[in-house]
N, C-alpha and C positions, 0 to 999 in steps of 0.2 A: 575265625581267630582274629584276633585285636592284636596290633603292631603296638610294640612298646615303643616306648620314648627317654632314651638315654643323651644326661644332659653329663657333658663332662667341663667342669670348672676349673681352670690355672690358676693356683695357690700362690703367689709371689710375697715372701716374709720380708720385714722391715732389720734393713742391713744388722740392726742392734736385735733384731728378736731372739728370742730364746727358743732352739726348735724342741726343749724338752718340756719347756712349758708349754707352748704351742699346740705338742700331742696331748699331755696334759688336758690341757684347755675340751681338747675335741674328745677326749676318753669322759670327761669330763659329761660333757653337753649330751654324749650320748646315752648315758646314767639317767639324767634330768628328764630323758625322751624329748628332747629339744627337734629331734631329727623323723619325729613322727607326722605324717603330711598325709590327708588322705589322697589314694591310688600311690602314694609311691610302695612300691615293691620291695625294691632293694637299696642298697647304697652302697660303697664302698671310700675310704677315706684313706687316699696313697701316697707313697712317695717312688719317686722316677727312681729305678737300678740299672737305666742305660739309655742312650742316645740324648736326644735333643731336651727334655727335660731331667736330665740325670740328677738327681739330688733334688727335686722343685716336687713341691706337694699338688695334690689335685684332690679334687671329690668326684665319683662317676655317682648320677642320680639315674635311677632307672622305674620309672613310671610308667601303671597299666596298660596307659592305652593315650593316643594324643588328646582326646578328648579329659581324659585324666588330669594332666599335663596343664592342658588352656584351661580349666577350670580352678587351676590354682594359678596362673599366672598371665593367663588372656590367653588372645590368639596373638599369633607371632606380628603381625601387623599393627596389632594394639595391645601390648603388654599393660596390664593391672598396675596403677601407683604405689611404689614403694609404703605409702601409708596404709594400703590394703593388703598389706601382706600379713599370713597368718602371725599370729602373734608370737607362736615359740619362733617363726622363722626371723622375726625382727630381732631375739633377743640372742638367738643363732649367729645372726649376723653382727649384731651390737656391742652386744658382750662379748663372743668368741672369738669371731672373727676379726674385726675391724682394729683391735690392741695389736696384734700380730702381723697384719697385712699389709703394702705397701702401698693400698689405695685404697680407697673406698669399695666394700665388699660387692655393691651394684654396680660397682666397673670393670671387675675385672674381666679377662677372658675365658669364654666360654663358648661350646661349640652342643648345641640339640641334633641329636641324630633319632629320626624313625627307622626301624628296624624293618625290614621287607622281605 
């Protein structure tokens, strides 16, 4: 059995964004298949209903296998340059996300968990 690889990403919207356009946006991208990568699995695209990110949006990315995973985006030690990144994921990030988000989409926080 092959350990999946669930990347979960912190959403932080720009004081003036609009959170209907925003989902909008992501209802959007995923119409287009903007959100199709090979090995990933699943995805899910949320907002916080309690504690510490209460109201703050996230994406949980859940891919094959780690191997999966590093062949889209390196190995953890040497992550792939943003210029090789697949091309819907550039337009994911460029178009979708980056109008709405309070930083630059390649910086925000995020945390990769192998599954055991």
């Amino acid at each position: 059995m092959m350990s999946k690889v669930i990347s979960i990403h912190e959403y932080i919207l720009k004081p003036d964004a609009s959170e209907r356009q925003f989902v909008k946006a992501i209802l959007n991208a995923k119409e287009r298949g903007l959100l199709r990568l090979p090995g990933l699995v699943d995805y899910y695209l949320v907002k916080g209903i309690r504690g510490f990110r209460h109201g703050l949006y996230a994406a949980v990315w859940v891919y094959e296998s780690k191997e999966a995973w590093e062949s889209l985006w390196g190995p953890k030690d040497k992550p792939i340059n943003k210029t090789d990144y697949p091309e819907n994921w550039k337009i994911w990030e460029n178009e979708v996300l980056f109008p709405f988000l309070d930083q630059d989409p390649d910086k925000i926080k995020f945390t990769s968990y192998q599954e055991f």
